[in-house]
MARFI-477083 format. One record per residue: residue in three letters; x, y, z of N, C-alpha, C, O, CB in turn; residue number from 1. Coordinates in steps of 0.02 Angstrom, whole numbers, plus 50000, padded with zeros to 5 digits. Each point is the difference from the previous one (the first is absolute). Glycine has a CB too. Layout:
N
- type, n.X, n.Y, n.Z, ca.X, ca.Y, ca.Z, c.X, c.Y, c.Z, o.X, o.Y, o.Z, cb.X, cb.Y, cb.Z, seq
- ala, X, Y, Z, X, Y, Z, X, Y, Z, X, Y, Z, X, Y, Z, NUM $
...
//
This chain:
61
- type, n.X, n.Y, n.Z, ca.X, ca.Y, ca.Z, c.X, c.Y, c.Z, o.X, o.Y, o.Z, cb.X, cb.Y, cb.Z, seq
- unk, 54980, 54116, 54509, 50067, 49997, 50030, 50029, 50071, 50005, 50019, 50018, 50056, 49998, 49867, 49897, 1 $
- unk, 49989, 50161, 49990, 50007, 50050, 50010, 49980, 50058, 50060, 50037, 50043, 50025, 49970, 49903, 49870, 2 $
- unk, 49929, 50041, 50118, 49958, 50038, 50066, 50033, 49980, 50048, 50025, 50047, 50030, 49863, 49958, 49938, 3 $
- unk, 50127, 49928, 50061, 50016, 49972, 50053, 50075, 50013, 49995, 50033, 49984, 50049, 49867, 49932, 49962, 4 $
- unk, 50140, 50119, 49924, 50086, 50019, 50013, 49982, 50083, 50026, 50039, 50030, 50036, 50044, 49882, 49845, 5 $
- unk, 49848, 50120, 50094, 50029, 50068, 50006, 49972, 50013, 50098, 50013, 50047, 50037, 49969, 50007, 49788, 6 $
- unk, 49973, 49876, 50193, 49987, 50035, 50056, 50073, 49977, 50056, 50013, 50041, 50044, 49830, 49958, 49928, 7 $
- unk, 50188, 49956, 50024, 50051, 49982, 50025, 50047, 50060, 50011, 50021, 50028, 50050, 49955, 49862, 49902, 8 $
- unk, 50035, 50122, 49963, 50056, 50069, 49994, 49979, 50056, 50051, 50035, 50031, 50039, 49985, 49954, 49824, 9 $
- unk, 49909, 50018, 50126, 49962, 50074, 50033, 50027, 50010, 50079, 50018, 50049, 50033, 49853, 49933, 49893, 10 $
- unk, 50122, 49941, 50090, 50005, 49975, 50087, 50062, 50026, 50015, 50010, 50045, 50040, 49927, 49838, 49967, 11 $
- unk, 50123, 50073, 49945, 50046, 50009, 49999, 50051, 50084, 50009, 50050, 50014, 50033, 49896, 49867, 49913, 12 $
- unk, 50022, 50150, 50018, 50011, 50052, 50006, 49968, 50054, 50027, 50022, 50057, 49995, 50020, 49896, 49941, 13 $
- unk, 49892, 50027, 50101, 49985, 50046, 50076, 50036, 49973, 50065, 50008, 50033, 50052, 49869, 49993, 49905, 14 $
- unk, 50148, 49892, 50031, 50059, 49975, 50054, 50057, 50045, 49989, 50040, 49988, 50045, 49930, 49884, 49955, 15 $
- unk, 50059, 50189, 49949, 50042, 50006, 50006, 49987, 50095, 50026, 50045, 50040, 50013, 50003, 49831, 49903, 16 $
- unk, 49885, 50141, 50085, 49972, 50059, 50022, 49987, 49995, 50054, 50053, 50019, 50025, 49913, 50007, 49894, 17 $
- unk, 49984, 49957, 50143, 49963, 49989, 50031, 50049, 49994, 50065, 49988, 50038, 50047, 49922, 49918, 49862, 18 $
- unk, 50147, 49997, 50096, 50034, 49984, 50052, 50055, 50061, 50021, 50024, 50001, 50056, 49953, 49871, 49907, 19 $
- unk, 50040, 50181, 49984, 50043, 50072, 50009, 49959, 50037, 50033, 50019, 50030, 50050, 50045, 49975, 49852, 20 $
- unk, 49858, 50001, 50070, 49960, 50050, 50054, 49987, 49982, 50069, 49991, 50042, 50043, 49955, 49990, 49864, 21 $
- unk, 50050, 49879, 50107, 49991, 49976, 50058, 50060, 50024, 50071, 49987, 50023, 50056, 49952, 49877, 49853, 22 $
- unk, 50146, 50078, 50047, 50023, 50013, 50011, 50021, 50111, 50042, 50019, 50026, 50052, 49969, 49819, 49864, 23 $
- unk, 49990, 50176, 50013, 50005, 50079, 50029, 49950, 50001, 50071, 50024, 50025, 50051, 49991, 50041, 49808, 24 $
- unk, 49915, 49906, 50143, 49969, 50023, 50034, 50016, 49965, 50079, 49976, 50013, 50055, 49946, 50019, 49834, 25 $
- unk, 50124, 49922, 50092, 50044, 49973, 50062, 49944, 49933, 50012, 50011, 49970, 50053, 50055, 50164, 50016, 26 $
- unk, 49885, 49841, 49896, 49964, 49928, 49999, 50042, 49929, 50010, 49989, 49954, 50040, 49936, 50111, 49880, 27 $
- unk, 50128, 49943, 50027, 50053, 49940, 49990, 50050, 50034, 49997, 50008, 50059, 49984, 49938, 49858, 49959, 28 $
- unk, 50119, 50012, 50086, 50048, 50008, 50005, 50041, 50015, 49945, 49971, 50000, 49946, 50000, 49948, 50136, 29 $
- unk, 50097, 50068, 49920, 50030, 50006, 49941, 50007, 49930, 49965, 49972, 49993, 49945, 50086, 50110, 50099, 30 $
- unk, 49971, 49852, 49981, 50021, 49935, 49989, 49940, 49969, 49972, 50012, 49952, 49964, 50077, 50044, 50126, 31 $
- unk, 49845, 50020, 49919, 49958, 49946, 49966, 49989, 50055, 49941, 49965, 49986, 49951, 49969, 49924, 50155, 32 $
- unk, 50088, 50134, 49899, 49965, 50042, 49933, 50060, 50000, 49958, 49991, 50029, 49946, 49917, 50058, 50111, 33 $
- unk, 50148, 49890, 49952, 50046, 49979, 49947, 49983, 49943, 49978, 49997, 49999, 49938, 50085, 50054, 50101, 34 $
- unk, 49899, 49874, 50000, 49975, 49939, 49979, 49949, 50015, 49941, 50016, 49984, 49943, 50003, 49963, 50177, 35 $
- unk, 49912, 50087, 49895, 49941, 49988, 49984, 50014, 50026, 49933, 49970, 49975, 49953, 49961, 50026, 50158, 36 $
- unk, 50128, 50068, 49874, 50006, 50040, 49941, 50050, 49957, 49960, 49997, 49999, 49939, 49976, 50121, 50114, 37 $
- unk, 50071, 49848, 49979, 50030, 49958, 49938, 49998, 49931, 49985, 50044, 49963, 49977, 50019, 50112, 50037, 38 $
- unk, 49864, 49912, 50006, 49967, 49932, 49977, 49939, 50023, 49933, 49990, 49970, 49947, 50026, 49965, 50199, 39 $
- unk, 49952, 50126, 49880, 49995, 50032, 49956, 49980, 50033, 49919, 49955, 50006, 49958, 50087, 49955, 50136, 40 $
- unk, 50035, 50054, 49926, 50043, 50015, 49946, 50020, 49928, 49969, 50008, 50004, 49939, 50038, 50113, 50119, 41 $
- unk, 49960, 49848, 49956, 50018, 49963, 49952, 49942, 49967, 49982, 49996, 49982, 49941, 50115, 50011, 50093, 42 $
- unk, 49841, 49994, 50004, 49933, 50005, 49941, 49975, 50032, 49950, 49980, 49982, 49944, 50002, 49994, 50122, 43 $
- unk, 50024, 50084, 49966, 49986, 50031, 49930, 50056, 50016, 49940, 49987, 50029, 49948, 49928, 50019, 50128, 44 $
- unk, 50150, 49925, 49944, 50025, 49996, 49929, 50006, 49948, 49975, 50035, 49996, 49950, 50011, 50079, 50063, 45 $
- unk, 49916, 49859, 50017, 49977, 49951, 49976, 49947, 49993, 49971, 49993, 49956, 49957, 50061, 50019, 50102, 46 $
- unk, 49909, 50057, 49954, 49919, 50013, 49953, 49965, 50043, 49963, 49956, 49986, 49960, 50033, 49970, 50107, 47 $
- unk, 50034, 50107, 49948, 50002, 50048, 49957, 50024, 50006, 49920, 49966, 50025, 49956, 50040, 50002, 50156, 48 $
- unk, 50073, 49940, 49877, 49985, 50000, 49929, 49965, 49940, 49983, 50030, 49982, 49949, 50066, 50084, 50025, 49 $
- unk, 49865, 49898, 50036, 49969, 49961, 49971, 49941, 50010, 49987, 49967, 49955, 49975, 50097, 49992, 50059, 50 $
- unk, 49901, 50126, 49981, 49940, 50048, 49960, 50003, 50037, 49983, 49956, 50024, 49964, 49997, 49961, 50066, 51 $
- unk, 50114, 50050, 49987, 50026, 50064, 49990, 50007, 50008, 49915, 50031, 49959, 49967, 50036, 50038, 50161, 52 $
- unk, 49902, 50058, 49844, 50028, 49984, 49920, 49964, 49952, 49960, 50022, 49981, 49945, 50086, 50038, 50094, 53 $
- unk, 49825, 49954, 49991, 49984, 49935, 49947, 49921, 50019, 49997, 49964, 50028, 50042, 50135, 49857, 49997, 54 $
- unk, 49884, 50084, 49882, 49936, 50027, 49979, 49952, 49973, 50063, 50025, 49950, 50026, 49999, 50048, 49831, 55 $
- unk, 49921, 50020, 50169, 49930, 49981, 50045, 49980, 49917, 49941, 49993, 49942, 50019, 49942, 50234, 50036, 56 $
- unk, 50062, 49846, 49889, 49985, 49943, 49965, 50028, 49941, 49997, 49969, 49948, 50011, 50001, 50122, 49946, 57 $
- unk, 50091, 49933, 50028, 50057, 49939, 49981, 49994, 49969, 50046, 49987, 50016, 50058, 50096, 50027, 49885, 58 $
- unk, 49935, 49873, 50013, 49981, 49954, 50003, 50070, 49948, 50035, 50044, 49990, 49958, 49854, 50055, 49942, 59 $
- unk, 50113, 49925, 50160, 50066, 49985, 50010, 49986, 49933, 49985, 49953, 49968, 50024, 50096, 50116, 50060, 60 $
- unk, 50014, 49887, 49853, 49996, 49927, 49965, 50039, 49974, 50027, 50012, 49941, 49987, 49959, 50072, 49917, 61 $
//
C-alpha cells in the first residue's frame, strides 16, 4: 500500500510540475494548467503525509 501512495504522490506532484513548463513553452493553455495543477495539489496533500515520515517497515493495524 505504501508503494502504490508514494507513486500516486510522485504523479501527483509532476501534475503540479510538468503542466508550468507546458504552459511556458506555449503547449497548453492557461486555464487547463490551472485545472490540472489544482487537482493536483490536492492529491498530493492527500497522499503524501500518509508516507511521508513513516518507517518502510511499519505495520498499519
Amino acid at each position: 500500500m505504501n508503494i502504490i501512495l508514494k507513486i500516486i504522490s510522485y504523479l501527483a506532484l509532476a501534475g503540479t510540475i510538468v503542466p508550468a513548463l507546458l504552459v511556458f513553452s506555449g503547449d497548453m493553455d492557461l486555464q487547463t494548467n490551472k485545472n490540472i495543477m489544482a487537482i493536483s495539489m490536492v492529491v498530493w496533500f492527500v497522499t503524501a503525509p500518509l508516507w511521508i515520515n513513516k518507517k518502510s517497515d511499519e505495520v498499519l493495524e
